[in-house]
N, C-alpha and C positions, 0 to 999 in steps of 0.2 A: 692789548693793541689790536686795531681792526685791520685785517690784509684784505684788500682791496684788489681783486680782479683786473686785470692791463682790460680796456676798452677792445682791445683787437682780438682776444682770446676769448669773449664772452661767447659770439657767436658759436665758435669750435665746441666750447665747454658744454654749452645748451644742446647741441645737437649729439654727443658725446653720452651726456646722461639719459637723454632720449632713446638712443641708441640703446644702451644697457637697457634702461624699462622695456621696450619693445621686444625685446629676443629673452627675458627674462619671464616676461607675462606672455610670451609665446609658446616659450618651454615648458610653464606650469599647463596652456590648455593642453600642448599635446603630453603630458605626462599622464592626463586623465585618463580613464577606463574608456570613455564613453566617445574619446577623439577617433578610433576607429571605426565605431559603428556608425558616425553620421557623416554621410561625405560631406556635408555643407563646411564642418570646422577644417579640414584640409584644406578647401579651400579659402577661405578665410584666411586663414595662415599665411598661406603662400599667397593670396593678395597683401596682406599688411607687411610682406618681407619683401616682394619683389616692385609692390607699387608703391606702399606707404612711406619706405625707407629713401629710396629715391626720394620721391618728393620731399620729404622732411629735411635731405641732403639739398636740395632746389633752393628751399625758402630759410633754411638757416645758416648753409654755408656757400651755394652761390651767389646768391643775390649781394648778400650783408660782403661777401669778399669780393664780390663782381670778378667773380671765375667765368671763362667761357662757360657757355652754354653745353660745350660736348662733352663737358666734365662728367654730366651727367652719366654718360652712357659707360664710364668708369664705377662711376656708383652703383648705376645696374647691376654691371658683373659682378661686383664685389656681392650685391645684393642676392643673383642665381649660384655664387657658390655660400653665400650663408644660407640657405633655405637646401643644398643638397646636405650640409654639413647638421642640419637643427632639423629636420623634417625625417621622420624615419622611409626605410626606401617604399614601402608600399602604398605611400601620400605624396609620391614625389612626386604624381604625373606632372601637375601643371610647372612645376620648377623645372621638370626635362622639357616641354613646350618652351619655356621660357628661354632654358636651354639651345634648342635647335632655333629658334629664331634669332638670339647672340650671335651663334655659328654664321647663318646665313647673312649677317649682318657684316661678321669680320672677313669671310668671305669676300663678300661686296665690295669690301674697303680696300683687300687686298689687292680686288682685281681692277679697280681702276686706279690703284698705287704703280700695278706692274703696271698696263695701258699707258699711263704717265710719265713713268720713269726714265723713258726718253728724254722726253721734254724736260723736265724737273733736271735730269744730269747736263744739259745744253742749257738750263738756264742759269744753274749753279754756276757752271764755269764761265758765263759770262756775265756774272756778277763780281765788281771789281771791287769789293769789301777786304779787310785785314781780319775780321771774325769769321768765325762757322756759321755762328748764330744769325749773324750779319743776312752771309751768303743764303743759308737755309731760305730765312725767310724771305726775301725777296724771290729765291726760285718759286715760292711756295703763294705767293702774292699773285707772280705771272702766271702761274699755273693753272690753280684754284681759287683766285683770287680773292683768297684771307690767307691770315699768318701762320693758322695753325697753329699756335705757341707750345701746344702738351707735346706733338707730334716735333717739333723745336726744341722742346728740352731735353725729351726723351733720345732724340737724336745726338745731342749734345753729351747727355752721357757715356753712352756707348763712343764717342767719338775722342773725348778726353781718359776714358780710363783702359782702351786696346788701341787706338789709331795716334796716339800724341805725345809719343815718346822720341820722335826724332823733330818736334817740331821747335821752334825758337817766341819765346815772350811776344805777343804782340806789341810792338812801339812804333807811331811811324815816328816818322826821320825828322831831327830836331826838339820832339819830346823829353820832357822832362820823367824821369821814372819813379813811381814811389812802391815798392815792394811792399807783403800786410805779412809776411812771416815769417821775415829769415830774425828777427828779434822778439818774436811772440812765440806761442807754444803751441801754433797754429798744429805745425806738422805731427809733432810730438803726441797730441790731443787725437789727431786724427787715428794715428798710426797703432796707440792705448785701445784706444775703442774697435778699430778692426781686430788689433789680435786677440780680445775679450768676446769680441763678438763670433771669432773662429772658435773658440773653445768653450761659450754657450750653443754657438748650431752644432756641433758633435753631441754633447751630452741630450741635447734637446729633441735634434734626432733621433738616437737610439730608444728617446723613452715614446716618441710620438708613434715612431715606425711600429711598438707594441700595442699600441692602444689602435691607431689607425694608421696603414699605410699611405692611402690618400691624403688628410692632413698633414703626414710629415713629408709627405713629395710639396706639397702646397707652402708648407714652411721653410723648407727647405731651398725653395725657388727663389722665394721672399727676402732671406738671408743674405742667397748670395745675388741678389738684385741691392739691400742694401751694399753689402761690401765695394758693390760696381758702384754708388753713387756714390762713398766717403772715396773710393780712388779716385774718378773720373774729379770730383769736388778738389782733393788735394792739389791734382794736376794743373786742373784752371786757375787757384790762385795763384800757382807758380805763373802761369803762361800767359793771365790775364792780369796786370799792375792796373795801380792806379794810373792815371795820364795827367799832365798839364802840358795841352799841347801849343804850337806855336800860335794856332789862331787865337789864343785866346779862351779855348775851353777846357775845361776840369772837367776827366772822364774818368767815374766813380763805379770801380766793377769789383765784385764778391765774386772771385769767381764765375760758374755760370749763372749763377743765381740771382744775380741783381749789376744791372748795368745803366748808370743816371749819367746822362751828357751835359752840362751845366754851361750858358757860356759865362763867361767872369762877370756882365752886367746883372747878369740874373741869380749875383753871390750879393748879400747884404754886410753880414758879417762871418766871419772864421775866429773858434777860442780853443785851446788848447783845454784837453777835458783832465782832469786827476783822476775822476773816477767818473761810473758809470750814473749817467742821470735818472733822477725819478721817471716813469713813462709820463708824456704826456699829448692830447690831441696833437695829434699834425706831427708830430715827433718820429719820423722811421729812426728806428738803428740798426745800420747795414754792416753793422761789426759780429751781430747775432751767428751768422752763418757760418763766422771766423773763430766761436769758440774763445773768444778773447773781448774785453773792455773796452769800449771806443777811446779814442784819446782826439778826438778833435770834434767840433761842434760847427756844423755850417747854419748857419740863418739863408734864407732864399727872403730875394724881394719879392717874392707871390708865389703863391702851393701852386705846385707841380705835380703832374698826374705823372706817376711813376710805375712802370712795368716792370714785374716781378717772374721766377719761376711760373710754367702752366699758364700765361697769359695774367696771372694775381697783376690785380693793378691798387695803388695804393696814392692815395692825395696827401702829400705833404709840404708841409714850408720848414723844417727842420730836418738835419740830415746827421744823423751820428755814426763817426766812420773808424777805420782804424789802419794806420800806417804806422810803419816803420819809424821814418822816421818825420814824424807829425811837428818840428821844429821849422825842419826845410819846407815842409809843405805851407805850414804860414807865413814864414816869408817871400816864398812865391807869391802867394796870394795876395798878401799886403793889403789887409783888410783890415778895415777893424772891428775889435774884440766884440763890439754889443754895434746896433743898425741903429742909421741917422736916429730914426724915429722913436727908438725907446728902446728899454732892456731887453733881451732877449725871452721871448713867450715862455713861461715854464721854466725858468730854468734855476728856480728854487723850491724843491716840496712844499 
């Protein structure tokens, strides 16, 4: 039997294995005798780590995902702590360069974030939104005028998993509600993997912290930056439902993670799913996030350009979701099963 690659992972995958070759045939020149006698291979090195990797991040997973463009300057970082981590300390110079211009960079960012933050907390509050996400970006629009979406999610975490424990479900008035996990094993799922994941960071720790104490402060940070995104995650799908609201639109949220506003002319059909469809073009399935099996199938009368975590933007005319209770939700909808125009795309392997 041939397994067959999902179309949307090939990108990741390709730059993934890239990734491995590059810091693998990196490791072998500097393992040579001859890497410290010539300064030319230092820096070589530290060029194909701090500029090669980036770009290869540019053209295989921003582009193909149409990630903002600032995504970039994440890949960097990542890219001047793998070159302090693979480069031994006396070849390090240009990686510390590299270094100090990071610094002066976040620096930068800082100071015209503090400069701003007047403004930004005067535009927030009057922004008359029922989201954070909402609120965020529109301060963030008047401000700076773009959305900023990483600097959007990232805020969004931190905001659901310490600040959103007194807060109430977003609904407005007259909405219909569809919850995604008090019948799924949404919570349960989450709640397995945080406390597996507390009892690999201990062991994981104690063996890094002997090898090096830098990489285990590094992993360590990493960890508990996961554990802050499966809570902050938990929290929003509690506080963010599905919606069918009175105007007439179907608002489809995962949590923070994916938020599609639909109005009911632009549904073609709705099917109750049994189980999880083959992937196919144009197919998003926004149950992924949810650790659980879609159970309903929307058809769109025309692909929709869809905004995802980090600004991920995705085109789709197929939407696979997953509620509660996926019963009620079709008969709200009162659609039917397959559109005027012919069977549903894909929707048999």
């Amino acid at each position: 039997m041939v397994v067959r690659l999902p179309v949307f992972a090939r990108p990741m995958l390709g730059f993934s294995l890239l990734l491995l070759a590059v810091i693998g045939i990196e490791w072998l020149v500097i393992r040579q005798p001859v890497f410290t006698r010539q300064p030319l291979l230092p820096a070589a090195v530290s060029f194909d780590v701090l500029v090669g990797l980036p770009v290869l991040f540019y053209l295989l997973v921003v582009r193909p995902y149409r990630l903002p463009v600032s995504t970039v300057a994440a890949a960097f970082t990542a890219a001047v702590a793998l070159g302090y981590w693979l480069l031994p300390v006396p070849q390090q110079q240009y990686v510390r360069w590299a270094g100090h211009a990071l610094g002066g960079v976040e620096v930068l960012t800082a100071t015209l974030l503090l400069l701003n933050l007047r403004r930004l907390q005067q535009a927030y509050r009057a922004t008359y939104a029922p989201e954070v996400a909402e609120r965020l970006t529109a301060a963030f629009w008047q401000v700076f005028g773009r959305p900023l979406a990483p600097l959007v999610f990232e805020l969004q975490v931190f905001y659901y998993a310490l600040l959103s424990w007194r807060a109430r479900p977003v609904a407005s008035a007259g909405s219909r509600v569809f919850t995604s996990y008090q019948e799924s094993a949404f919570t349960a799922y989450v709640g397995t993997v945080m406390l597996l994941s507390v009892a690999e960071m201990g062991a994981l720790h104690l063996l890094l912290l002997r090898w090096n104490p830098l990489v285990a402060g590094v992993a360590l940070v990493l960890h508990l930056y996961g554990l802050l995104v499966l809570l902050a995650h938990a929290r929003a799908v509690r506080l963010l439902p599905v919606l069918l609201t009175p105007g007439q639109e179907l608002v489809v949220r995962v949590g923070f993670f994916w938020t599609v506003r639909l109005p009911l002319v632009a549904l073609a059909a709705a099917q109750r799913l049994p189980d999880t469809p083959a992937p196919a073009p144009g197919r998003l399935n926004l149950a992924r996030p949810l650790l659980t099996p879609p159970n309903v199938l929307l058809v769109l009368t025309s692909a929709q350009d869809i905004t995802g975590p980090y600004g991920l933007r995705r085109v789709a005319h197929e939407l696979t979701l997953y509620v509660d209770d996926a019963a009620g939700l079709l008969a709200a909808l009162a659609l039917p099963e397959t559109p005027a125009c012919g069977p549903v795309f894909g929707n048999k392997p």
